[in-house]
C-alpha positions as a Python dict, from the first residue, in 0.01 Angstrom:
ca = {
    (1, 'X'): (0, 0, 0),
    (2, 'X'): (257, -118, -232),
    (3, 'X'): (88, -87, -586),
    (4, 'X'): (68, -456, -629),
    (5, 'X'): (450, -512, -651),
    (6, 'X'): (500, -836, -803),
    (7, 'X'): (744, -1070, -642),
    (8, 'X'): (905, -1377, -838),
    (9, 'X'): (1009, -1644, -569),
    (10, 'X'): (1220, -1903, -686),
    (11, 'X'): (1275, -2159, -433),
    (12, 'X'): (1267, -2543, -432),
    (13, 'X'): (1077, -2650, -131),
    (14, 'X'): (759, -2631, -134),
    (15, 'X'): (661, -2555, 236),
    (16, 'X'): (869, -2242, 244),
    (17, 'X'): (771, -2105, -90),
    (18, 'X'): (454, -2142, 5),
    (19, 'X'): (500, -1964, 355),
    (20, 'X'): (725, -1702, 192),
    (21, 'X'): (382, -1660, -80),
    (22, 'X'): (141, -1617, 201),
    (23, 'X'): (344, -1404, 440),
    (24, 'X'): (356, -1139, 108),
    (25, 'X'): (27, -1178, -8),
    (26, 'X'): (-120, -1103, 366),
    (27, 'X'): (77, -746, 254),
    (28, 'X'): (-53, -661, -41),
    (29, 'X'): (210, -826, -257),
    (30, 'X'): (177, -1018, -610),
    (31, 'X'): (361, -1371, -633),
    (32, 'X'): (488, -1553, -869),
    (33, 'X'): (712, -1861, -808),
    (34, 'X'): (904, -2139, -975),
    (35, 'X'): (1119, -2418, -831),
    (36, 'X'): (1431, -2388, -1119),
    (37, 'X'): (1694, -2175, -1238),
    (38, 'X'): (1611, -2183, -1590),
    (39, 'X'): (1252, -2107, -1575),
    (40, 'X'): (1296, -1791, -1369),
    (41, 'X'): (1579, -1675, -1573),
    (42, 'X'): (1247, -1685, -1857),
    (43, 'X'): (1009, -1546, -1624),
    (44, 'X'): (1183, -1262, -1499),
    (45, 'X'): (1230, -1166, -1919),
    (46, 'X'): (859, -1198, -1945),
    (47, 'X'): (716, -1083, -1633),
    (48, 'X'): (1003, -798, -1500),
    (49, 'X'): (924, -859, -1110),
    (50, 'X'): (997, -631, -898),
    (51, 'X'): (1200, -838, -642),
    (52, 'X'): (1343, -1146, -726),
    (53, 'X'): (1382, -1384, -397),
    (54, 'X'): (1613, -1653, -485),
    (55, 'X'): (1732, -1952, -327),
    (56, 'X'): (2101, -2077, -453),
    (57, 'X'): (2052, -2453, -421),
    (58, 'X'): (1804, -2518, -683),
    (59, 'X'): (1718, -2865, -878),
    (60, 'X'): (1839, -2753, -1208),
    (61, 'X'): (2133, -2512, -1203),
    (62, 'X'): (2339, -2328, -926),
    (63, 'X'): (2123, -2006, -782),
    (64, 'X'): (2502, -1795, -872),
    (65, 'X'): (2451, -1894, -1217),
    (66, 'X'): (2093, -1752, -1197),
    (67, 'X'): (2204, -1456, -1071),
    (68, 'X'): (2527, -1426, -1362),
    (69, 'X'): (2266, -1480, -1613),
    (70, 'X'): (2000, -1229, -1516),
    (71, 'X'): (2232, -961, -1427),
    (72, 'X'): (2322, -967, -1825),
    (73, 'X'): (1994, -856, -1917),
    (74, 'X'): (1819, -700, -1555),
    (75, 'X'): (1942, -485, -1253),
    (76, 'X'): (1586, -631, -1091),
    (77, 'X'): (1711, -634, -681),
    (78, 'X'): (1779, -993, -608),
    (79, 'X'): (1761, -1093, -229),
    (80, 'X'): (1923, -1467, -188),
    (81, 'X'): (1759, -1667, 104),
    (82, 'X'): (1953, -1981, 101),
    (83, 'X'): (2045, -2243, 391),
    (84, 'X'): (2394, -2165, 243),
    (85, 'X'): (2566, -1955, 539),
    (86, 'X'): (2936, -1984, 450),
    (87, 'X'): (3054, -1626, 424),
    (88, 'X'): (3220, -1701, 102),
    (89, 'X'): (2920, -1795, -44),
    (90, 'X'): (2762, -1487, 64),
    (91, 'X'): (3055, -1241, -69),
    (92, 'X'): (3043, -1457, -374),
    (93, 'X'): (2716, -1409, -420),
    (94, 'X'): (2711, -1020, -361),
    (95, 'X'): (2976, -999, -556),
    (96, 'X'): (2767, -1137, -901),
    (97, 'X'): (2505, -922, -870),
    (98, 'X'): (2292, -991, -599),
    (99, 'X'): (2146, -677, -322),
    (100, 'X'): (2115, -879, -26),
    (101, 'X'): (2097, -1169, 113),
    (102, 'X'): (1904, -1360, 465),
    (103, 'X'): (2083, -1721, 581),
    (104, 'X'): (1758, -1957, 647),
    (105, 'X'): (1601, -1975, 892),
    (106, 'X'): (1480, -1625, 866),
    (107, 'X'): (1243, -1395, 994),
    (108, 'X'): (920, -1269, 802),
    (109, 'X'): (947, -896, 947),
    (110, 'X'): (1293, -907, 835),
    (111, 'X'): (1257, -1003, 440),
    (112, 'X'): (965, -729, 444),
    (113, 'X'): (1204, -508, 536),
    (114, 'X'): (1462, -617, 351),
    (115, 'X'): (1215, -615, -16),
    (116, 'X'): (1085, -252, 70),
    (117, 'X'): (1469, -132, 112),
    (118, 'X'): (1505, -337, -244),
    (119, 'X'): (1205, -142, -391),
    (120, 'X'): (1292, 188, -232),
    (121, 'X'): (1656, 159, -369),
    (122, 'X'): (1527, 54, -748),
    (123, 'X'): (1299, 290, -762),
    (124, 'X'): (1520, 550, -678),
    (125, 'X'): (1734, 445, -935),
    (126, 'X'): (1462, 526, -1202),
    (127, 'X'): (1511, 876, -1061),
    (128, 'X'): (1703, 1180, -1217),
    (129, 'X'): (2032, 1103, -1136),
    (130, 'X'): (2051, 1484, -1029),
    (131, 'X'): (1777, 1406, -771),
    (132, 'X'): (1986, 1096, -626),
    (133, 'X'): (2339, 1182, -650),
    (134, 'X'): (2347, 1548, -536),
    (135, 'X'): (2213, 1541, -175),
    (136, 'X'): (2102, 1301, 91),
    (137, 'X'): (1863, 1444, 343),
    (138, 'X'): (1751, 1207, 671),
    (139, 'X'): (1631, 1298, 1026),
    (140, 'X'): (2034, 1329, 1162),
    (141, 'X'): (2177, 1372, 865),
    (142, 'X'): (2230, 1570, 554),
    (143, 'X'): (2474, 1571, 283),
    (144, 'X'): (2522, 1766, 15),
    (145, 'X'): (2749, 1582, -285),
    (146, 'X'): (2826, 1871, -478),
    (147, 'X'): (2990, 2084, -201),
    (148, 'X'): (3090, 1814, -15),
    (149, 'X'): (2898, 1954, 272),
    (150, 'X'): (2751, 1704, 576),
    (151, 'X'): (2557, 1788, 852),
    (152, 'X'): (2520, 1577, 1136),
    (153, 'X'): (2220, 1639, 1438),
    (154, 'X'): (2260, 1970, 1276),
    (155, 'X'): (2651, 2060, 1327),
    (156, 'X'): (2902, 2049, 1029),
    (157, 'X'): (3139, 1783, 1080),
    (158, 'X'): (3464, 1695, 888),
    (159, 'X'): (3509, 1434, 642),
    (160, 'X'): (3869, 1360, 508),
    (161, 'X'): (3828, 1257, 113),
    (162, 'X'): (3832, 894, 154),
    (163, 'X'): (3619, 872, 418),
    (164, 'X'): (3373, 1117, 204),
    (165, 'X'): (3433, 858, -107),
    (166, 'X'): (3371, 565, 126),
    (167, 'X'): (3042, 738, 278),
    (168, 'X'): (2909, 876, -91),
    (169, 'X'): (2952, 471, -181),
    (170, 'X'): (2775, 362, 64),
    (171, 'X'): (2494, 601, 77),
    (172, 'X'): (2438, 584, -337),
    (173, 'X'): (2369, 234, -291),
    (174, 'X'): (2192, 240, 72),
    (175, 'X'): (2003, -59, 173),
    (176, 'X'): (2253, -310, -14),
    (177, 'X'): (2519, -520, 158),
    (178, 'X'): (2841, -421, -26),
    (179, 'X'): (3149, -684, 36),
    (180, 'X'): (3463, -522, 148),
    (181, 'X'): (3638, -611, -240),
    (182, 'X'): (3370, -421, -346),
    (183, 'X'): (3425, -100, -144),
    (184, 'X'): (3845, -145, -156),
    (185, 'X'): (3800, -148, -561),
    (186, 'X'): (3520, 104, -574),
    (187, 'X'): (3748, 326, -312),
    (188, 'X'): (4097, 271, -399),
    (189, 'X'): (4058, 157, -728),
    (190, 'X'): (4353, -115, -846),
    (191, 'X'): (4462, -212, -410),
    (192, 'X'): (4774, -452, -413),
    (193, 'X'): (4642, -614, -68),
    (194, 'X'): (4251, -694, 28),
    (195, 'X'): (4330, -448, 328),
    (196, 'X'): (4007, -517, 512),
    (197, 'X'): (4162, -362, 854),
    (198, 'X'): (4237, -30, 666),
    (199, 'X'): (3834, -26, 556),
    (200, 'X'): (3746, -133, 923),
    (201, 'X'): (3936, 162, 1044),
    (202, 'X'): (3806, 384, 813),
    (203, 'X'): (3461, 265, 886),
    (204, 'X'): (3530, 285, 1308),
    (205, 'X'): (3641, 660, 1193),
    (206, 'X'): (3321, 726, 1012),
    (207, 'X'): (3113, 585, 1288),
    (208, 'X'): (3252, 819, 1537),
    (209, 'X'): (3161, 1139, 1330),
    (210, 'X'): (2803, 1061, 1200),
    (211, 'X'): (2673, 768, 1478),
    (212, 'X'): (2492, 885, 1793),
    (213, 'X'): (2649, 592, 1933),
    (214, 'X'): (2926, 412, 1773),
    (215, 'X'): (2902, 107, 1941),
    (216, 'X'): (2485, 65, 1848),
    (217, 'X'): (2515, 180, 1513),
    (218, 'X'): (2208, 333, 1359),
    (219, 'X'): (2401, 383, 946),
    (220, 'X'): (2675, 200, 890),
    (221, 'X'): (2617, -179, 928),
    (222, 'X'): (2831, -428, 982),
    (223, 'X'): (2763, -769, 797),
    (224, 'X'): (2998, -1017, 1000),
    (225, 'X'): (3267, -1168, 754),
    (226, 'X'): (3063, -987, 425),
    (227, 'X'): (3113, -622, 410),
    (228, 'X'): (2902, -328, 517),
    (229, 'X'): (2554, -198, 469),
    (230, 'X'): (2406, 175, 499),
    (231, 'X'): (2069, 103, 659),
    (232, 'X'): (1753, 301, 537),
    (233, 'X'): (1515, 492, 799),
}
């Protein structure tokens, strides 16, 4: 099913890491867990997960210093699930490294989802980059990088350059939840202003030309007060 991809869970109570263990294991999953910072900073060196769940308010040290530290040595996909629902923790979180992240209480359908998206995306990353960064073929939609081509339910449709840049962005890093600094730097490069109703302009633009329907969007994904996410088929 999934080749036995190991999962390193790193949470403090024991009841959910233990329901988080089970609910993988019942799908073919390998777990590994640890209640501290430190000790899965260690055991992500020696085992290389796959998936690193984390939970920010650990016993020892901060779950953002976790993150800071194993981004210097790992681009492993980190998904936070943390009782810590503040957007500014979120975007602050995002921001150091992590791919994604589920506010407690959660559901168990979701974080599947959410750690196949993770494993899709890194594994794609192992890829040629030619393979990954020239086109992007889906069911509605198909873009090709090099001649800045997109086809949408199989008519050519219009993409000023921004909106092209914002959309390659997006798509190059599909399944993550990128915070609107993130895209405005990434986009624009050195902005003046964190001009977050310029992106969601741009954004209500791009929805109109590639969404069956803009207001149920099937792509482009808002995460309320975080940023934006390209959603996977």
């Amino acid at each position: 099913m999934n080749n036995q991809k190991l999962i390193l869970i790193v949470e403090d109570e024991k009841p959910i890491c233990k329901f988080i263990t089970v609910s993988l294991k019942a799908q073919g999953y390998k777990c590994i867990d640890t209640q501290n910072g430190k000790t899965a900073i260690s055991m992500v060196a020696s085992y290389n997960p796959d998936v690193i769940i984390l939970d920010l308010g650990l016993p020892d040290i901060d779950g953002l210093d976790v993150i800071s530290e194993i981004r210097e040595f790992s681009r492993t996909p980190i998904i936070i699930v943390s009782a810590r629902g503040q957007d500014n923790e979120k975007v602050e979180a995002l921001d150091m490294g992590a791919d994604d992240y589920l506010t407690k209480p959660f559901s168990v359908v979701e974080l599947l989802a959410r750690i196949r998206v993770a494993i899709r995306h890194s594994e794609m990353s192992d890829l040629s980059p030619d393979i990954i960064s020239n086109f992007f073929v889906n069911s509605e939609l198909n873009i090709n990088f090099i001649n800045r081509e997109i086809i949408v339910r199989n008519e050519e449709v219009h993409l000023t350059p921004l909106e092209f840049k914002i959309m390659e962005l997006m798509i190059k890093n599909r399944g993550k939840v990128l915070t609107h600094n993130y895209i405005l730097k990434e986009v624009w490069g050195n902005y003046i202003n964190d001009d977050k109703k310029s992106l969601r302009v741009f954004m209500a633009n791009l929805r109109r030309k590639i969404e069956k329907d803009p207001a149920d969007p099937k792509f482009i994904m808002t995460e309320v007060g975080v940023g934006y996410r390209f959603k996977e088929e």
